[in-house]
Each structure stands twice: as C-alpha cells, then as structure tokens.
PDB file of N, CA, C and O in Angstrom:
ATOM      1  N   UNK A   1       0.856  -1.161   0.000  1.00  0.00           N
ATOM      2  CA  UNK A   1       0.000   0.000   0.000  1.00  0.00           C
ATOM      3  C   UNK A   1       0.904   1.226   0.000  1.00  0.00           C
ATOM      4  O   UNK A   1       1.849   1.261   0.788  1.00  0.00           O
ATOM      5  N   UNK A   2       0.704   2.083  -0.714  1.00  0.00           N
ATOM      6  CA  UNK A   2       1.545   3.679  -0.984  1.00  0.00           C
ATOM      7  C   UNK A   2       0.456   4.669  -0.316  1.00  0.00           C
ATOM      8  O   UNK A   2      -0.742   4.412  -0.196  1.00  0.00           O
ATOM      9  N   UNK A   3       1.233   6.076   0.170  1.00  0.00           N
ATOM     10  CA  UNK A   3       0.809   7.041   0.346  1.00  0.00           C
ATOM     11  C   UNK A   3       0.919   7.999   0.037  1.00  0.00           C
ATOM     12  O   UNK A   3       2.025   8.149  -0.483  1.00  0.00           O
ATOM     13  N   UNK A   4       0.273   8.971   0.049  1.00  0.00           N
ATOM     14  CA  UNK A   4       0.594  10.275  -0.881  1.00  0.00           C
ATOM     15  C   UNK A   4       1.412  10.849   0.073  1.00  0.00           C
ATOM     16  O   UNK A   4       1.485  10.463   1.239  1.00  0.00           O
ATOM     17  N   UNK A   5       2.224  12.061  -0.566  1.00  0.00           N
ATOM     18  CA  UNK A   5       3.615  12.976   0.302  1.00  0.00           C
ATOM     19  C   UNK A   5       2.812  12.729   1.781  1.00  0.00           C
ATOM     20  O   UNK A   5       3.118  12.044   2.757  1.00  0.00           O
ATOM     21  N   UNK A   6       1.440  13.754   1.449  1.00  0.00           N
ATOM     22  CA  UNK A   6       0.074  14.131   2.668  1.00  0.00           C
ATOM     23  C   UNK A   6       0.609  13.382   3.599  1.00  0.00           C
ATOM     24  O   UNK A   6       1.631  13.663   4.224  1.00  0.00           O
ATOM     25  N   UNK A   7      -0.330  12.008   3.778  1.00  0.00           N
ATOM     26  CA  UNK A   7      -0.309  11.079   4.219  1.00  0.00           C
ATOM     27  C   UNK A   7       0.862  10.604   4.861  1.00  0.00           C
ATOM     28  O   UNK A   7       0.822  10.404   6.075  1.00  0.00           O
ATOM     29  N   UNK A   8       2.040  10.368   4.131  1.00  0.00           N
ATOM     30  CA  UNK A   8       3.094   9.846   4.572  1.00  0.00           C
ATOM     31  C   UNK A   8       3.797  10.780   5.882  1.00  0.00           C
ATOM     32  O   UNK A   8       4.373  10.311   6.864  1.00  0.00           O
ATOM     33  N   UNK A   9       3.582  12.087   5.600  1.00  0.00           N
ATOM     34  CA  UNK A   9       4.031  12.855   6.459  1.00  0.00           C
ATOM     35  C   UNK A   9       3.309  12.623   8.216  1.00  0.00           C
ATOM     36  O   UNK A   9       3.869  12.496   9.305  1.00  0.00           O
ATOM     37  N   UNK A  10       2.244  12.643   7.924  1.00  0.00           N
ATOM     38  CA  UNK A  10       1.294  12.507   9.008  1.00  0.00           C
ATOM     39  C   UNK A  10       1.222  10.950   9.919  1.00  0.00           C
ATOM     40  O   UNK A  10       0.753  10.518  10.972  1.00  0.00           O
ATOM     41  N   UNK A  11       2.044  10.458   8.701  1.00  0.00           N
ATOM     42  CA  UNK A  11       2.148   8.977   9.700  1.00  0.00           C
ATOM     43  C   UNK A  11       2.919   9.049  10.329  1.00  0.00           C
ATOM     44  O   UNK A  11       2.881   8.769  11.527  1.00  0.00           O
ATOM     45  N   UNK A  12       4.561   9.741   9.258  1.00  0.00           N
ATOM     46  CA  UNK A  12       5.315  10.075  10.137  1.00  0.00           C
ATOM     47  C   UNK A  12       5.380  10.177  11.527  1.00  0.00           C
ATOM     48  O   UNK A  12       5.667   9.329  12.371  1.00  0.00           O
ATOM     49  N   UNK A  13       4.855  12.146  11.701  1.00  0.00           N
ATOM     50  CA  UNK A  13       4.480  12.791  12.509  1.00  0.00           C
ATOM     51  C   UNK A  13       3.897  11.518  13.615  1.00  0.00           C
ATOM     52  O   UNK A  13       4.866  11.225  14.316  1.00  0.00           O
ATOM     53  N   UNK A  14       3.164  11.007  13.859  1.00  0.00           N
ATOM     54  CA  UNK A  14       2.659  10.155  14.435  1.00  0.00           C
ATOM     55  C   UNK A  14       3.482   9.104  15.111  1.00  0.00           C
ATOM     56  O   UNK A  14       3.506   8.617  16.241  1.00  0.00           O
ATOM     57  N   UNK A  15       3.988   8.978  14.265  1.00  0.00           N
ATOM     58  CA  UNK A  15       4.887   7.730  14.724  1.00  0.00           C
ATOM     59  C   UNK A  15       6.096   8.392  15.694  1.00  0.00           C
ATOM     60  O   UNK A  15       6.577   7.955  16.740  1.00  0.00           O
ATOM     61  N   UNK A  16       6.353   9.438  15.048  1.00  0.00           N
ATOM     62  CA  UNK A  16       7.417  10.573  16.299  1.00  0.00           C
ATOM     63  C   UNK A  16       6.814  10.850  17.453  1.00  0.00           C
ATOM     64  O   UNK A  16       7.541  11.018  18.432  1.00  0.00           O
ATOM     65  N   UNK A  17       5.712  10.934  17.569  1.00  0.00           N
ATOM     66  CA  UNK A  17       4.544  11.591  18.520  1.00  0.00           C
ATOM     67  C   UNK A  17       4.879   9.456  19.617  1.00  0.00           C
ATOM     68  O   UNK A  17       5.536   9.137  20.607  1.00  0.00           O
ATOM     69  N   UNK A  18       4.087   8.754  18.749  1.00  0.00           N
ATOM     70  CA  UNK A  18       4.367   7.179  19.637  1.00  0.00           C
ATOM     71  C   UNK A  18       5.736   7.350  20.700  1.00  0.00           C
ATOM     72  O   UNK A  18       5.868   7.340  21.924  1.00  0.00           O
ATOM     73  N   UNK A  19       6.729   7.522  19.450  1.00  0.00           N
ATOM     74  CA  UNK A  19       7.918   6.969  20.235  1.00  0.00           C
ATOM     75  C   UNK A  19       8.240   7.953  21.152  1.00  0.00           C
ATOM     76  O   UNK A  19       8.801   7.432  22.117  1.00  0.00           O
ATOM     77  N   UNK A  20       8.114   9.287  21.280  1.00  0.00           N
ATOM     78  CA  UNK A  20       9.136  10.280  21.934  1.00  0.00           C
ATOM     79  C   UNK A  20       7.719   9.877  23.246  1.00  0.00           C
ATOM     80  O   UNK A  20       8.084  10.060  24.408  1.00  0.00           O
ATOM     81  N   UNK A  21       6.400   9.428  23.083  1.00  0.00           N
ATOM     82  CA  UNK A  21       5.600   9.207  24.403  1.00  0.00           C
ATOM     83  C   UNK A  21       6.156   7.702  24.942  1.00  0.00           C
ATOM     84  O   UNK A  21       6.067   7.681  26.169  1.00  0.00           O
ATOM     85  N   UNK A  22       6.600   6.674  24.506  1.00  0.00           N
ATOM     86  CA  UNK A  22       7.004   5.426  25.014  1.00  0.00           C
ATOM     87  C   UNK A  22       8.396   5.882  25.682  1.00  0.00           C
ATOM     88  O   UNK A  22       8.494   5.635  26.884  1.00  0.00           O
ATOM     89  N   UNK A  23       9.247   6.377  25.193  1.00  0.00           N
ATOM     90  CA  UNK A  23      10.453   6.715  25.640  1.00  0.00           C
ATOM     91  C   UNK A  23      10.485   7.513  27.278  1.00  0.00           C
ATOM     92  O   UNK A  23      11.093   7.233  28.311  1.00  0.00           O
ATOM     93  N   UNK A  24       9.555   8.570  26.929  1.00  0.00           N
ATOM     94  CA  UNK A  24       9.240   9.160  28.589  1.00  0.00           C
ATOM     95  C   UNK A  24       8.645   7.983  29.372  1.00  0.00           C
ATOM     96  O   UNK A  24       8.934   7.839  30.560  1.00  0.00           O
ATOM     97  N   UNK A  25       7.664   6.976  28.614  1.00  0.00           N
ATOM     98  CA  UNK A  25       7.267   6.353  30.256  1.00  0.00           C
ATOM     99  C   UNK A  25       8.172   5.196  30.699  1.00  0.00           C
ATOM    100  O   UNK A  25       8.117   4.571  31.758  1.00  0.00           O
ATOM    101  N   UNK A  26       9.162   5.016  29.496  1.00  0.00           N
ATOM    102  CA  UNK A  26      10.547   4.374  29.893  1.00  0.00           C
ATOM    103  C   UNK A  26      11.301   4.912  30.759  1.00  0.00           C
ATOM    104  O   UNK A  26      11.725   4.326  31.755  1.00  0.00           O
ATOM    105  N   UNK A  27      11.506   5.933  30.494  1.00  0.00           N
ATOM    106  CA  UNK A  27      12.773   6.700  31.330  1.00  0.00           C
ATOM    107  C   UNK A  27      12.243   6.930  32.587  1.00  0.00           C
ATOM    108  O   UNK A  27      13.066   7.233  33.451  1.00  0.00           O
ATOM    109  N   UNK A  28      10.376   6.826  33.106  1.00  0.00           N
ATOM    110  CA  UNK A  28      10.029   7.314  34.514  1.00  0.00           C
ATOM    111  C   UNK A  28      10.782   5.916  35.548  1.00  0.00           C
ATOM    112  O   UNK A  28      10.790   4.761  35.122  1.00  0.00           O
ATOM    113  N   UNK A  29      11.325   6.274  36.819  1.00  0.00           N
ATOM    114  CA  UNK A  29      12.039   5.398  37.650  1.00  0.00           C
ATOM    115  C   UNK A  29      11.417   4.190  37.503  1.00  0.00           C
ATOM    116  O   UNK A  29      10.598   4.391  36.607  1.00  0.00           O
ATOM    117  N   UNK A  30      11.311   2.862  37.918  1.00  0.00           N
ATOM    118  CA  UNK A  30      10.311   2.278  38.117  1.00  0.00           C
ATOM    119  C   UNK A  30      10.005   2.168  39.556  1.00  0.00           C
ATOM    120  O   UNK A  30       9.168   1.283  39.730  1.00  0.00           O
ATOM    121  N   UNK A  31      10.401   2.783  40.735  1.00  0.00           N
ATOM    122  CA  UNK A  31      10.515   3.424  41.824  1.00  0.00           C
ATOM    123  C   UNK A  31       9.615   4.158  42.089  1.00  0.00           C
ATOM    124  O   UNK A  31       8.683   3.815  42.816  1.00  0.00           O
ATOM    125  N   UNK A  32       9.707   5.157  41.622  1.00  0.00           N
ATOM    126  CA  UNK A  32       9.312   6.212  41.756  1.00  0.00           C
ATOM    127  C   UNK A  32       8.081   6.535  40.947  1.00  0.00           C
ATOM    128  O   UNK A  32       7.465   7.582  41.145  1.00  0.00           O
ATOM    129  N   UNK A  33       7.652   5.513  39.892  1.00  0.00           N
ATOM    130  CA  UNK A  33       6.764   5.850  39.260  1.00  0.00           C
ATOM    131  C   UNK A  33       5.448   5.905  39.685  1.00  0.00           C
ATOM    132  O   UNK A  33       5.212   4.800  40.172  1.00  0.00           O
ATOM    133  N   UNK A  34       4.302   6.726  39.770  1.00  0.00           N
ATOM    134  CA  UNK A  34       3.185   6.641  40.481  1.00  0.00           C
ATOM    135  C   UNK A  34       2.314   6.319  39.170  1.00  0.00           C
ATOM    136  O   UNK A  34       2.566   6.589  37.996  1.00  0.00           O
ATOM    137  N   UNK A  35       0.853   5.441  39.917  1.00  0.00           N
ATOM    138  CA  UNK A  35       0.426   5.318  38.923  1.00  0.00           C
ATOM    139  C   UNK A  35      -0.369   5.833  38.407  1.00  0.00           C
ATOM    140  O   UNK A  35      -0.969   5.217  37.526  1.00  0.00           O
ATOM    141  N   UNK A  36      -0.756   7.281  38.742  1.00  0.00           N
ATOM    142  CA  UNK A  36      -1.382   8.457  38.005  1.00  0.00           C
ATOM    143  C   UNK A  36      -0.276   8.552  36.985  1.00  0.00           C
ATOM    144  O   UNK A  36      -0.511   7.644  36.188  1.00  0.00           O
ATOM    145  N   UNK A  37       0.989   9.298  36.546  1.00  0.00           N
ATOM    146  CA  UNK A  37       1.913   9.381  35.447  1.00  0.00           C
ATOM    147  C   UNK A  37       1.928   8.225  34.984  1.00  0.00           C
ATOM    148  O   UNK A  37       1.855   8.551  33.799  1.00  0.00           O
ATOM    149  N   UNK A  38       1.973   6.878  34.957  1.00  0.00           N
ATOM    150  CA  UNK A  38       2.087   6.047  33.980  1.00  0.00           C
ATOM    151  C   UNK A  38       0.452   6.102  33.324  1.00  0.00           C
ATOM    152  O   UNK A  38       0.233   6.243  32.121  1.00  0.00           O
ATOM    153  N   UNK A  39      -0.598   5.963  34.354  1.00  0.00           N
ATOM    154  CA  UNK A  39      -1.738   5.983  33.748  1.00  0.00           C
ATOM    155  C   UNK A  39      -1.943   6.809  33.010  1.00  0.00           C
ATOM    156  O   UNK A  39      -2.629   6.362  32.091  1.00  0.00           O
ATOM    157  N   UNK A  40      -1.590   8.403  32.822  1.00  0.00           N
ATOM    158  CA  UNK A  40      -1.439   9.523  31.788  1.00  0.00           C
ATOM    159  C   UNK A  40      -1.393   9.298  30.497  1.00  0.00           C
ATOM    160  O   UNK A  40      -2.081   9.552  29.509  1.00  0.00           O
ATOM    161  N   UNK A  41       0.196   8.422  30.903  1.00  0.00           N
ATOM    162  CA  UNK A  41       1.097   8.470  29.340  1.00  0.00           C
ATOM    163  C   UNK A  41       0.724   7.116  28.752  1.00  0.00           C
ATOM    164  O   UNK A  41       1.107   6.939  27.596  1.00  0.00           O
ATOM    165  N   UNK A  42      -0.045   5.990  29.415  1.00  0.00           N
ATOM    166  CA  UNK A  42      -0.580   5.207  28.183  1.00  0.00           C
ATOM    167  C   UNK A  42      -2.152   5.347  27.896  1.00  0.00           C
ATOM    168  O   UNK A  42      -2.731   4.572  27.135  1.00  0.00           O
ATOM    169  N   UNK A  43      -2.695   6.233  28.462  1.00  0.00           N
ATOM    170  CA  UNK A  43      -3.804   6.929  28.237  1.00  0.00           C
ATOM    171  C   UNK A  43      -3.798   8.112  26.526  1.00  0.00           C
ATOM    172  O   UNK A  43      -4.572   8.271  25.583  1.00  0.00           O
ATOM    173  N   UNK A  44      -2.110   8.821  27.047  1.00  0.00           N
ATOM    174  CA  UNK A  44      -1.729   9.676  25.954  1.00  0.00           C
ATOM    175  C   UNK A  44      -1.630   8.916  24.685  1.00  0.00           C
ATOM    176  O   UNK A  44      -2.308   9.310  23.736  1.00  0.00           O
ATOM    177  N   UNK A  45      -0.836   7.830  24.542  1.00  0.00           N
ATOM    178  CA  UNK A  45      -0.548   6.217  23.547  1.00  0.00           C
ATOM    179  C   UNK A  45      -1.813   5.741  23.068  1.00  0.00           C
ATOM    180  O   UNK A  45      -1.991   5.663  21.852  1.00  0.00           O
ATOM    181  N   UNK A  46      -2.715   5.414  23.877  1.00  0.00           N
ATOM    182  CA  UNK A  46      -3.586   5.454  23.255  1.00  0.00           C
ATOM    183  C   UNK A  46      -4.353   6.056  22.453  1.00  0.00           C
ATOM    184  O   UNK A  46      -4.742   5.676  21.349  1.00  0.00           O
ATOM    185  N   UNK A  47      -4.635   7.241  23.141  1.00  0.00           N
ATOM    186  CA  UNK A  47      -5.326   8.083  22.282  1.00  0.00           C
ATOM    187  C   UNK A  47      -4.856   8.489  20.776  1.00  0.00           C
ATOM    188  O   UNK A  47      -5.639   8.835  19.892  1.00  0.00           O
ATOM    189  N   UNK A  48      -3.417   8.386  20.633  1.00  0.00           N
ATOM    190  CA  UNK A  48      -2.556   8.769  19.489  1.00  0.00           C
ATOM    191  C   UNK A  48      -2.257   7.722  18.593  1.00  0.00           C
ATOM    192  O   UNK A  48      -1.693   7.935  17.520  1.00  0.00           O
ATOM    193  N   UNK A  49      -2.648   6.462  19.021  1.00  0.00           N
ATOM    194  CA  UNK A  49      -2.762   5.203  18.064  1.00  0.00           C
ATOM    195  C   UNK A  49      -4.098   5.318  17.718  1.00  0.00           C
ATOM    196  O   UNK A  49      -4.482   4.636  16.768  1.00  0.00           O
ATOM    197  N   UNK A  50      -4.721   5.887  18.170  1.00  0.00           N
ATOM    198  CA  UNK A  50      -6.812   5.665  17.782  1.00  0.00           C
ATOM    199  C   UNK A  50      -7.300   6.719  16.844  1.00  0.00           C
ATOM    200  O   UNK A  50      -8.428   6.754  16.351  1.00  0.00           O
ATOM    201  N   UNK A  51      -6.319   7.589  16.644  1.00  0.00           N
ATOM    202  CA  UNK A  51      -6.407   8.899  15.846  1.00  0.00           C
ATOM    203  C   UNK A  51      -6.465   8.284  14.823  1.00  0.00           C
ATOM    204  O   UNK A  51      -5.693   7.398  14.457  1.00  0.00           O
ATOM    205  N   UNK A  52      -8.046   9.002  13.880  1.00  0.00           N
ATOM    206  CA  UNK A  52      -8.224   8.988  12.583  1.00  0.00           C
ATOM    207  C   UNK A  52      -7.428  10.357  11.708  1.00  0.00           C
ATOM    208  O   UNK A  52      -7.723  11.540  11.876  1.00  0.00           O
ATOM    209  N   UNK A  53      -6.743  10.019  11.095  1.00  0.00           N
ATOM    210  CA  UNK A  53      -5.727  11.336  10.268  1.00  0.00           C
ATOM    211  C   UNK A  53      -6.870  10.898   8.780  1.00  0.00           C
ATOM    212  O   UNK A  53      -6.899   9.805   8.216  1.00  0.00           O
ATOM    213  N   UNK A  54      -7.799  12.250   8.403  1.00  0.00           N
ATOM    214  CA  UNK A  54      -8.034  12.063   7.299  1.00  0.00           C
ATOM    215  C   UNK A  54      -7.089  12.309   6.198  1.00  0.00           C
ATOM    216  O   UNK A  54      -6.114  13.036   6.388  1.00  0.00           O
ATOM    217  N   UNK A  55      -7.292  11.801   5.157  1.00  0.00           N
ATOM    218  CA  UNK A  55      -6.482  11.979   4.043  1.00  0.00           C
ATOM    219  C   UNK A  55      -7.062  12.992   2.467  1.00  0.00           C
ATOM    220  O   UNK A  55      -7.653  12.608   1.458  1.00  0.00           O
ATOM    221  N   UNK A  56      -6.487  14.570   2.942  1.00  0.00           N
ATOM    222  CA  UNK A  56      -7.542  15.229   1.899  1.00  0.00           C
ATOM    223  C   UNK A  56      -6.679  15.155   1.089  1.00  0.00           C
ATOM    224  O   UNK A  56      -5.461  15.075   1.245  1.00  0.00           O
ATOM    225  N   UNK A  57      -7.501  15.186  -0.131  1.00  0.00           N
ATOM    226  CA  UNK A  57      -7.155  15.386  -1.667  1.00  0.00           C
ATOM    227  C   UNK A  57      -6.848  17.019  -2.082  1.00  0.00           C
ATOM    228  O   UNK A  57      -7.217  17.913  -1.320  1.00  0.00           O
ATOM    229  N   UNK A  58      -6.132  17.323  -3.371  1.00  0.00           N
ATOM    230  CA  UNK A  58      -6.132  18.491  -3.243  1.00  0.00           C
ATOM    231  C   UNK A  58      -7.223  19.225  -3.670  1.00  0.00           C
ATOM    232  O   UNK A  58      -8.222  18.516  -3.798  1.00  0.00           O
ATOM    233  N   UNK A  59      -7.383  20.341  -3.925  1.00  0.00           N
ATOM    234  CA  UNK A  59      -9.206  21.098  -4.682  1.00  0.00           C
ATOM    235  C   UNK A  59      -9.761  19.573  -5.455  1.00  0.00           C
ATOM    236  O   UNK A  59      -8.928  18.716  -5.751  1.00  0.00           O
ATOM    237  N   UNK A  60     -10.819  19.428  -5.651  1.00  0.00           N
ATOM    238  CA  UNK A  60     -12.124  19.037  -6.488  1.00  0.00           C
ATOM    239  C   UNK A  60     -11.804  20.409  -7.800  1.00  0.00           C
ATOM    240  O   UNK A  60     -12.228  21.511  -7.451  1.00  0.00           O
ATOM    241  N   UNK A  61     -11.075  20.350  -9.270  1.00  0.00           N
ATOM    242  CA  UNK A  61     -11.126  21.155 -10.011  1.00  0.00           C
ATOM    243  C   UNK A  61     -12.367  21.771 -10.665  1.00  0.00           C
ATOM    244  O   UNK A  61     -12.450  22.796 -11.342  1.00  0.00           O
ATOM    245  N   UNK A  62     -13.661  20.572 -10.162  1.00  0.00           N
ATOM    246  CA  UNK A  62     -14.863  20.540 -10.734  1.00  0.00           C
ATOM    247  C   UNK A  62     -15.911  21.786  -9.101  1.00  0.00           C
ATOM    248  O   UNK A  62     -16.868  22.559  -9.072  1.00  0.00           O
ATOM    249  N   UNK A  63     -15.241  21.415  -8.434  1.00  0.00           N
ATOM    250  CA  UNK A  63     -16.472  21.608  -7.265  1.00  0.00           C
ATOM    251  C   UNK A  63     -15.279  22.834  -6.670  1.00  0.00           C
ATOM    252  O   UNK A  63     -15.806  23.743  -6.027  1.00  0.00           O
ATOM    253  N   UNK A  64     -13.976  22.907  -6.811  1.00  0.00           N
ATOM    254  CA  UNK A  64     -13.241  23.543  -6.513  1.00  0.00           C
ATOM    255  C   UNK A  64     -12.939  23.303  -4.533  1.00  0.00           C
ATOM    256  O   UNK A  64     -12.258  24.115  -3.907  1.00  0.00           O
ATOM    257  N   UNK A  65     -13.539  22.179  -3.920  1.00  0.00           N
ATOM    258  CA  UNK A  65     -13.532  21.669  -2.636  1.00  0.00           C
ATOM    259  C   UNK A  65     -12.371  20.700  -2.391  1.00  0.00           C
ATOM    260  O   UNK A  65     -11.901  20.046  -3.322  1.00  0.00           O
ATOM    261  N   UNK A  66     -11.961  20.618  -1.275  1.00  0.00           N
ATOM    262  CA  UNK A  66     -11.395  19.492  -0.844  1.00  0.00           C
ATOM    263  C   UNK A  66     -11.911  18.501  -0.749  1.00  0.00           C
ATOM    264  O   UNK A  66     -12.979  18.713  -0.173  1.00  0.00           O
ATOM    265  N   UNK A  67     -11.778  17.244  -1.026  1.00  0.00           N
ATOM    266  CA  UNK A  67     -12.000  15.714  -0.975  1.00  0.00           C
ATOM    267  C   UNK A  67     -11.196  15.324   0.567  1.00  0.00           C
ATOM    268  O   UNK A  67      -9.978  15.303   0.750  1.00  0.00           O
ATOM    269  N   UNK A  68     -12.032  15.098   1.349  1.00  0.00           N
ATOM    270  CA  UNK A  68     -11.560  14.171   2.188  1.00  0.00           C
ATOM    271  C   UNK A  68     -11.896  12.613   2.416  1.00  0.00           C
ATOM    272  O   UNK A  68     -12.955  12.300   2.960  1.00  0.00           O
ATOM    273  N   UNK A  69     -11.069  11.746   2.032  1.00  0.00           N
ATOM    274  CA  UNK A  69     -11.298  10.136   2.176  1.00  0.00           C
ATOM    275  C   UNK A  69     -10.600   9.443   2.800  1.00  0.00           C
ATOM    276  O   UNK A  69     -10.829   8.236   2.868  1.00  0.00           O
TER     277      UNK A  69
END
C-alpha cells in the first residue's frame, strides 16, 4: 500500500509523537513511578494510536472543494 507525500508525512508525525511518548514512560524510575503518570502516558498512547488522520485530496477542479477520504 503507498501514500501520498500528505499522508506519509502525518504517519510520520505520528509515529514521532508514539515513540518520543514510550520513551518518557521508559525513562520514569520504576521506583518512583506513580500510577497516576504512567496511567497519563498510556492513556496519551492510546489516544494517538486511535487517531483517525483524514487523508484530503487536493481542490475538487470541478467543485473547486477538498475531498476528504
């Protein structure tokens, strides 16, 4: 499956967004960690894996609108 520039960027983005949130709840002590802050940050993980990123098209040359699919 291919993606357009759009798209690809935004998965990107996303996928930077995953890791730089897994990495913080790595680095919290496991000591020290309470479980309000861990509950946060895979609360945050979640929410950022469940994200629908639409994928717009550029103008409709006919309708002169964006296509979102």
């Amino acid at each position: 499956m291919s993606f357009c520039e759009h798209c690809d960027g935004q998965r990107f983005d996303r996928a930077q967004v995953l890791r730089t949130l897994r990495a913080i709840r790595r680095s919290l002590p496991r000591r020290g960690r309470t479980g309000l802050a861990d509950a946060a940050l895979a609360a945050a993980i979640a929410a950022v894996r469940a994200m629908e990123i639409p994928h717009i098209e550029p103008l409709d040359e006919e309708s002169g609108e964006e296509i979102v699919h």
